[in-house]
C-alpha positions in Angstrom: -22.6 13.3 11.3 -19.4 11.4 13.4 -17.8 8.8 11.2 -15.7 6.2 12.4 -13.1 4.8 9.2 -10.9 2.0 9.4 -8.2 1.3 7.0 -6.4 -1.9 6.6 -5.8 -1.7 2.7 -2.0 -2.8 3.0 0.4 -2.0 6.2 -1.0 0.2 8.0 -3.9 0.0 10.7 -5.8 3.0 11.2 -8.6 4.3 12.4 -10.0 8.1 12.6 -13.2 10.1 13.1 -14.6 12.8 11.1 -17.3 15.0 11.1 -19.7 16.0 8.8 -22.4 18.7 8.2 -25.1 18.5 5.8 -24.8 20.5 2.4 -21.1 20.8 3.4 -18.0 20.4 1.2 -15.2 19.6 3.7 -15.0 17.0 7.0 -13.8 17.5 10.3 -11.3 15.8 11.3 -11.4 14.8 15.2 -8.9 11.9 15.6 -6.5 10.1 13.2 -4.5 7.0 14.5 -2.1 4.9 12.8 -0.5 1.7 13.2 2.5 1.3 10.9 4.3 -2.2 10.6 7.1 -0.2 8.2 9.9 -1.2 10.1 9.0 -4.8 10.0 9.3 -4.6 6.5 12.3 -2.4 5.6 14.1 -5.6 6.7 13.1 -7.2 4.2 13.6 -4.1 1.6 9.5 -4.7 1.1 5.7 -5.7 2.1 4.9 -9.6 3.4 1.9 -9.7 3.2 1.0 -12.6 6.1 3.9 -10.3 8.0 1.2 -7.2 7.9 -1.9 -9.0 8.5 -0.3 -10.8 11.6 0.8 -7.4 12.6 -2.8 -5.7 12.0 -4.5 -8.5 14.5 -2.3 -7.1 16.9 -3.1 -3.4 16.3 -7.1 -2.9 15.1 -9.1 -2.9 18.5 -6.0 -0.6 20.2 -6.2 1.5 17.4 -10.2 2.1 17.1 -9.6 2.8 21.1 -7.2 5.4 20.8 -9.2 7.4 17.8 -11.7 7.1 19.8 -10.3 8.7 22.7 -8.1 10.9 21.5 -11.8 13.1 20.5 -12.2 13.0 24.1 -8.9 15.2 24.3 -10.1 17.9 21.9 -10.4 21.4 22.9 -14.0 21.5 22.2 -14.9 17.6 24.2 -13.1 19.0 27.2 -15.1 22.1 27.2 -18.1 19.5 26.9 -16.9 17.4 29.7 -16.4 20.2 32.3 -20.0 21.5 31.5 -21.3 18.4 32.9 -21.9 16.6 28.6 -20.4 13.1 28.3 -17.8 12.7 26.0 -17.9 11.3 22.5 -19.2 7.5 23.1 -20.6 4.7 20.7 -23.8 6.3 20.6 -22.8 9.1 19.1 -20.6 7.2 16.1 -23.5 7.8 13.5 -21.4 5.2 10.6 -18.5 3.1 10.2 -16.7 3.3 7.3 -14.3 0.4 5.5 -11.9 0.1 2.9 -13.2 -3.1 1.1 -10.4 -2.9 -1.9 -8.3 -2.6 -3.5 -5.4 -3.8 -1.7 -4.2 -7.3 0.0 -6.4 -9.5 0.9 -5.4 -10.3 4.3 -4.9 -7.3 5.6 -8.3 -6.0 3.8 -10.6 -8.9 5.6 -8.8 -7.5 8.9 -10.5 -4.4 8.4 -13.8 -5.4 6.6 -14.5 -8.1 9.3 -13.9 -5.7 11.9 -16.3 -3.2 10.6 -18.7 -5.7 10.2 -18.8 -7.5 13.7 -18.5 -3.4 15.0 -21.5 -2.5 12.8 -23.7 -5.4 13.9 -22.4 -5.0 17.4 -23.4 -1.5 17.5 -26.1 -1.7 15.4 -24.5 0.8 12.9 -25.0 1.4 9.3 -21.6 0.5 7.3 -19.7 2.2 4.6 -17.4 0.2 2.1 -15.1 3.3 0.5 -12.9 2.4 -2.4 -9.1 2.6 -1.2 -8.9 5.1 -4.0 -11.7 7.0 -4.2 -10.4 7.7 -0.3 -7.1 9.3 -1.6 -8.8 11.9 -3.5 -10.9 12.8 -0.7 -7.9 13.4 1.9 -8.2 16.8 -0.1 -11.9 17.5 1.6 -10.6 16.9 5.5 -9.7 19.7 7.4 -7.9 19.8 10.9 -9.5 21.1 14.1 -5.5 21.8 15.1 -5.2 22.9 11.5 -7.4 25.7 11.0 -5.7 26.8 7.2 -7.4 23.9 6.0 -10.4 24.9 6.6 -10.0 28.0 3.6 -8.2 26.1 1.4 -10.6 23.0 0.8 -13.4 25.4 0.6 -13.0 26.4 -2.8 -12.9 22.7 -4.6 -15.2 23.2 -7.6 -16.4 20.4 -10.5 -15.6 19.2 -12.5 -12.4 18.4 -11.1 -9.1 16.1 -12.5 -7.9 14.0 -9.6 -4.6 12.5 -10.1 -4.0 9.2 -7.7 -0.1 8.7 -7.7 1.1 6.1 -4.9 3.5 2.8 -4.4 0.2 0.5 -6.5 -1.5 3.2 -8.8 -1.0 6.0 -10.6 -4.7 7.1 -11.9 -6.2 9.8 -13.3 -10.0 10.8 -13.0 -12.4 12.8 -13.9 -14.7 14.0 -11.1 -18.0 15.6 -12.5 -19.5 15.4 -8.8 -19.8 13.9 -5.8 -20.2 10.1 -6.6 -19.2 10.9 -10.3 -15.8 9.7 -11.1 -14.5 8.8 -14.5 -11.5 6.8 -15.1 -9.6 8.5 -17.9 -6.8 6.6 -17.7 -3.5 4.7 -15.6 -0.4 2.7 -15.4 0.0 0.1 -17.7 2.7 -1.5 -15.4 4.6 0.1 -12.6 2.9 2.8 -10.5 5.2 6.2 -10.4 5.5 4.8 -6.3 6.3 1.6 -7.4 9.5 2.3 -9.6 10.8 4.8 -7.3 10.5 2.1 -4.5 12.2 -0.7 -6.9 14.7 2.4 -8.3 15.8 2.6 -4.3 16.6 -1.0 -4.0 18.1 -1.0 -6.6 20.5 2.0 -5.6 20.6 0.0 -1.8 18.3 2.7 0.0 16.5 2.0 2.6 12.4 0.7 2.3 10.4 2.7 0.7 12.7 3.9 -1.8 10.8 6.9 -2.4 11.0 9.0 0.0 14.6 8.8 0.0 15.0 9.2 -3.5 13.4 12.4 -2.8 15.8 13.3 0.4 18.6 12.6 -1.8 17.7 14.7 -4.9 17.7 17.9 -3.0 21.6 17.3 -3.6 21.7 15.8 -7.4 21.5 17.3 -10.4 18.0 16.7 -12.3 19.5 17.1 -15.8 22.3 14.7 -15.4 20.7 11.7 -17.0 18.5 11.7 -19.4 16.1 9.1 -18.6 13.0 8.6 -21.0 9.9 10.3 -20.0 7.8 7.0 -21.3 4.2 8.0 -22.7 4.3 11.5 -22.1 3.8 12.3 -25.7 1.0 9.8 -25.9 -2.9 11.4 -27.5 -3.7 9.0 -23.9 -4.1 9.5 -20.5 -2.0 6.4 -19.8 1.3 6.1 -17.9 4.3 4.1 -17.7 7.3 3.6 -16.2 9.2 0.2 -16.4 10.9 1.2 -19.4 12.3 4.2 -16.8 13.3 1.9 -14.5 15.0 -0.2 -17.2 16.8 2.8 -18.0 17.9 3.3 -14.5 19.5 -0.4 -14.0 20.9 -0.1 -17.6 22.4 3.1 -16.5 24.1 1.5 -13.0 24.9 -1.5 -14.9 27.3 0.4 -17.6 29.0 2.6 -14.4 32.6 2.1 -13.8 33.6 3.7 -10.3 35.4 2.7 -7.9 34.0 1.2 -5.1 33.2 3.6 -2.0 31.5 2.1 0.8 30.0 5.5 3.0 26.7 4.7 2.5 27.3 1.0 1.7 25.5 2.2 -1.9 26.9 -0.8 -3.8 29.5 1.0 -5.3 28.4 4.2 -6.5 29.4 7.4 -4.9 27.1 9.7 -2.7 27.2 12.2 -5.7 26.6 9.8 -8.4 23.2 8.3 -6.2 22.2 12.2 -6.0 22.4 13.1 -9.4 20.5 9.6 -10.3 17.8 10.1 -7.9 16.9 13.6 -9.1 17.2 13.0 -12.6 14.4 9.8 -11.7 12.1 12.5 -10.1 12.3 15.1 -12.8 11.5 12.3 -15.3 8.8 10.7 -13.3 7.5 14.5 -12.5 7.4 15.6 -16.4 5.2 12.3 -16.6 2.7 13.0 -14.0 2.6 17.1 -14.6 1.9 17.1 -18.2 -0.4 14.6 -18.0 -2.6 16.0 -15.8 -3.0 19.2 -17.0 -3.6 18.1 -20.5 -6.3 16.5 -18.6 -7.6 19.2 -17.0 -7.5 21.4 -20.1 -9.4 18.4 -22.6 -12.6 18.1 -19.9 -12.2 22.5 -18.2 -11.5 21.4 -15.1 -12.2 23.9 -12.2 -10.0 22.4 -9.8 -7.0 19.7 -9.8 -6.7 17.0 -6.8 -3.9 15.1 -5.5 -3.7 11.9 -3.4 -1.3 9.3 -2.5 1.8 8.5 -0.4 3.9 10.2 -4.2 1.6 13.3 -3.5 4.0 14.2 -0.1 6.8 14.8 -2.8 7.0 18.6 -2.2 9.1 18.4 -5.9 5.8 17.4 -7.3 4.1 19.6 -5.8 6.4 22.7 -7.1 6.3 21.4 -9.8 2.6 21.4 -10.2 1.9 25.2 -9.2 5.2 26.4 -11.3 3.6 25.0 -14.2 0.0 26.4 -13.6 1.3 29.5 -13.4 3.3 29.7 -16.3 0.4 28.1 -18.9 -1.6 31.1 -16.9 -4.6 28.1 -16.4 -6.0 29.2 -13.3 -7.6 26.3 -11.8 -6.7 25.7 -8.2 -4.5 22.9 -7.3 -4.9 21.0 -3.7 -3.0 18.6 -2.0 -3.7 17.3 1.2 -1.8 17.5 4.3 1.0 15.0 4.0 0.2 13.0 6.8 -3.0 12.7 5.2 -1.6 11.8 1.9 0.1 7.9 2.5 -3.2 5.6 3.8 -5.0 6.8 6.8 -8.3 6.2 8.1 -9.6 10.0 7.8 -9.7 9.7 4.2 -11.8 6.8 4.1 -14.5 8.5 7.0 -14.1 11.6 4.6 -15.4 9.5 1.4 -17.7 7.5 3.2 -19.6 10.9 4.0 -19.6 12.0 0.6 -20.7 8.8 -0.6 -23.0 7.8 1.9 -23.3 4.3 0.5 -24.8 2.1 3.3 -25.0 -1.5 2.6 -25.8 -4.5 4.8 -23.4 -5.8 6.8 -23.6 -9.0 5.2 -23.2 -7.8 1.6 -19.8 -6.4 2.4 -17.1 -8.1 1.6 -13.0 -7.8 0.9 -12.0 -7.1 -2.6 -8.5 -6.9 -3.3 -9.2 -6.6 -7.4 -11.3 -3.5 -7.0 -10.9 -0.7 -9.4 -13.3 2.1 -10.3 
């Protein structure tokens, strides 16, 4: 089964194909194209959102094109082609898939209408997928050009704890099957993605803050502040961290150095942002770890999922097996690729076959509220 996915949920305009077989737990991942307007909006130290929709009517057809194509380039399509076999046309797209929400609502009714005129153009059956639901299925996609996938992603068992940590959500859920998801619990203000994004403005790094919070605590000390792990105690599976990033701003507020200008940081030295940044990712870390093994422990979890643009943070990641290891749990952890964990298309194609949820055309429409 080829599925076409589209993603519009916030900045980014993809599209990708994936391929499915029956009675299979994993997705094939043939193309994966993506549109970024990021710098657009690191001049503006964050996401507007008529600035991304504008810039997604620009990129949607040329980006469908291009996924399109770029199956024609495979190893296994050129073969095809030089036997005398077309290569991969409409005809043989079997769905379109859709992110329909959450997310903004501009750039969302990019995508949805899209699909829709496509689906009724083509006479195709169409796929809404949950923005979210897609993260935790970047974990099922393996890469023709990355065959180590293909072990890894065969082993996911159920039930499974999937943790969703990105800029807008920080979830955890319960997955008893496929189509089976149980929201145990999430943030009850800023996502973990969120504060290190508003934690980087407010140290004067570039947009988004969290990757270069990360960059910059490879050099810091993590136990130099002592920022509050909020919640991590709690009998909940709840998270949050404004009261962190209060801690943070109190923190710069009280600092008395003298001004040094090298990385035009406002003030505070290249050693002090270091120290600061990795003491905000061990806190944030503890949070997310912790959690989500107590998780996986409460409901005997057989395997632990990551998604989200936060699940790139190869800290977290450490972080995760270290601990496994030494509470001698045994249950498998997987992360996706990392260009498969910010949004992407493939994850969306790779939901939308494990959820084959076909709906009308007409019925579908953009939902920037959606949860689970």
């Amino acid at each position: 089964m080829l599925i076409l996915g589209i993603e519009t949920s916030c900045d980014e305009t993809g599209a990708a194909v994936i391929e499915g077989e029956q009675n299979s737990n994993k997705v094939k991942l043939l193309s994966n194209v993506i549109a970024s307007s990021l710098p657009l909006h690191s001049r503006s130290g964050g996401i507007i959102p008529e600035n991304a929709a504008r810039e997604q009517i620009k990129f949607i057809i040329p980006v469908i094109n291009e996924a399109i194509q770029q199956c024609n380039n495979l190893p296994a399509r050129l073969a095809a082609k030089r036997a005398g076999k077309a290569g991969l046309t409409i005809g043989d797209i079997d769905a379109i898939a859709a992110t329909f929400g959450p997310g903004l609502i501009g750039s969302l009714l990019i995508g949805v209408e899209t699909a829709k005129t496509l689906s009724y153009v083509w006479n195709k059956p169409l796929i809404p997928v949950n923005h979210l639901i897609g993260h935790i299925y970047a974990n099922f996609i393996y890469s023709e050009l990355n065959p180590k996938r293909y072990t890894l992603n065969a082993n996911i068992e159920f039930p499974a704890i999937a943790l969703i940590v990105s800029g807008g959500h920080t979830d955890l859920v319960l997955m008893k099957r496929h189509g089976s998801l149980n929201w145990l619990g999430g943030t009850r203000d800023d996502a973990a993605g969120e504060a290190l994004d508003k934690i980087g403005r407010l140290l004067k790094l570039p947009y988004p803050g969290g990757p270069y919070i990360e960059q910059h605590a490879k050099k810091g000390d993590p136990n130099k502040y002592k920022f509050p792990r909020p919640m991590i105690g709690s009998k909940d599976f709840n998270f949050s961290f404004s009261g962190l990033k209060a801690a943070v701003f109190r923190e710069v507020q009280t600092m008395k150095q003298p001004a040094r200008r090298s990385l035009g940081e406002g003030g505070l030295d290249n050693e002090t942002i270091n120290d600061i940044c990795a003491s905000v990712q061990n806190a944030i870390i503890d949070v997310l770890v912790k959690k989500t093994l107590k998780a996986a422990v409460k409901y005997k979890a057989k395997s632990i999922l990551l998604g989200g643009g936060v699940a790139a943070n190869q800290s977290l990641r450490n972080e995760f097996e270290l601990k496994i290891e030494n509470l001698k749990l045994k249950i498998p952890l997987f992360v996706p690729e990392k260009r498969l964990c910010t949004d992407n298309a493939a994850m969306i194609g790779a939901a939308a076959f494990f959820n084959n949820q076909q709906t009308d055309w007409k019925k579908v429409d953009a939902n920037p509220s959606l949860y689970f």
